[in-house]
N, C-alpha and C positions, 0 to 999 in steps of 0.2 A: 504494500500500500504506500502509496504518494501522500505527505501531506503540505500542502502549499500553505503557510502561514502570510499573512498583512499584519505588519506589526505598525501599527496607528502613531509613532514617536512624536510628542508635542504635549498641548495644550487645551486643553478644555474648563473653563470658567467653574468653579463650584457651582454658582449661578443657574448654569444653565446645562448640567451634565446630567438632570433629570430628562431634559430635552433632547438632549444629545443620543442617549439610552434609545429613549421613543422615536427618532428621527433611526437610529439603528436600527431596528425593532420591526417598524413599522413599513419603513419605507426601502433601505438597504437589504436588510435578511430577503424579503422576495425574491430579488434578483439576483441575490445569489444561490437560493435555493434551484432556481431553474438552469443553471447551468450543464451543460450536457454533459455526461457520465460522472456527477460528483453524486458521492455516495453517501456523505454526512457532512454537514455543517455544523461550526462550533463558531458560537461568539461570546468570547470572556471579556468582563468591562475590569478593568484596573480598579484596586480600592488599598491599594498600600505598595511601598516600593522600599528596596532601599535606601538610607540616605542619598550615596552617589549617581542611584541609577537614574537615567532620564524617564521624564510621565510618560506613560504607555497607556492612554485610557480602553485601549478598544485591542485585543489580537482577535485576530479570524481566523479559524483555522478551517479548512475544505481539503477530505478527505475522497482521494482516485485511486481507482484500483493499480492501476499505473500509468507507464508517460505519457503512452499512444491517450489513453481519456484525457487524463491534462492538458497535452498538445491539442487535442480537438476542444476542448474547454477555452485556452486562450484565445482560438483562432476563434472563435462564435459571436454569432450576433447579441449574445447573450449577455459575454464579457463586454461588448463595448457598448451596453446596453446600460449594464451595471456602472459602468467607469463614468456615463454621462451624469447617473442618478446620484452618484457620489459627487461629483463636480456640481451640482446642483443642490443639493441638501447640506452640504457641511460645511462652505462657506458660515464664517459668523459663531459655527458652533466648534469647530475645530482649526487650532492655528498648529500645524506640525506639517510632517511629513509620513507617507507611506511606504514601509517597507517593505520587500516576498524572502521569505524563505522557504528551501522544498525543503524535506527531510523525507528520509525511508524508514517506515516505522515496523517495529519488533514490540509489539506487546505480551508481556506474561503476565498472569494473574498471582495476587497477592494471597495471603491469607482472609 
């Protein structure tokens, strides 16, 4: 399994990061959810960090079975569907930048 992480690095107002949440939530999560061959969606909101570390209010993480899905995922009308809906919504509520990470994930079970 592929997993593509957006790590959200910046700024969101205490203010307004109930808004932030719901503008995630509401209007984001859709369109990511319709992306072609993603298998699970995750969105973790930041609520503590490090001293040192920078604010990270938002990781995403979207889970493909492998690269061939994820390579059809970036190329889709879907993604540049999504990337409009972010450049329209987070304006005002989010001051940073977006970061991807892929990773290949190995999970075992705990006790």
């Amino acid at each position: 399994m592929i997993t593509r992480y957006a790590l959200f690095k910046g700024h969101v107002a205490p203010s307004q990061f109930d808004q932030f949440k719901q503008v995630v939530m509401e209007d984001l999560l859709p369109t990511w959810l319709v992306y072609p061959g993603v298998s699970e969606v995750r969105v973790s909101f930041g609520y503590g960090k490090d001293d040192a570390a920078p604010e990270c209010p938002l990781i995403l993480a979207m889970d493909f079975p492998d690269q061939h899905a994820l390579d059809k995922a970036l190329e889709s009308q879907e993604r540049l569907a999504s990337r409009a809906e972010t450049q329209r919504v987070l304006p005002g509520l989010f001051d940073g930048q977006i970061f991807h990470y892929l990773t290949e994930t190995e999970t075992r079970r705990g006790n």
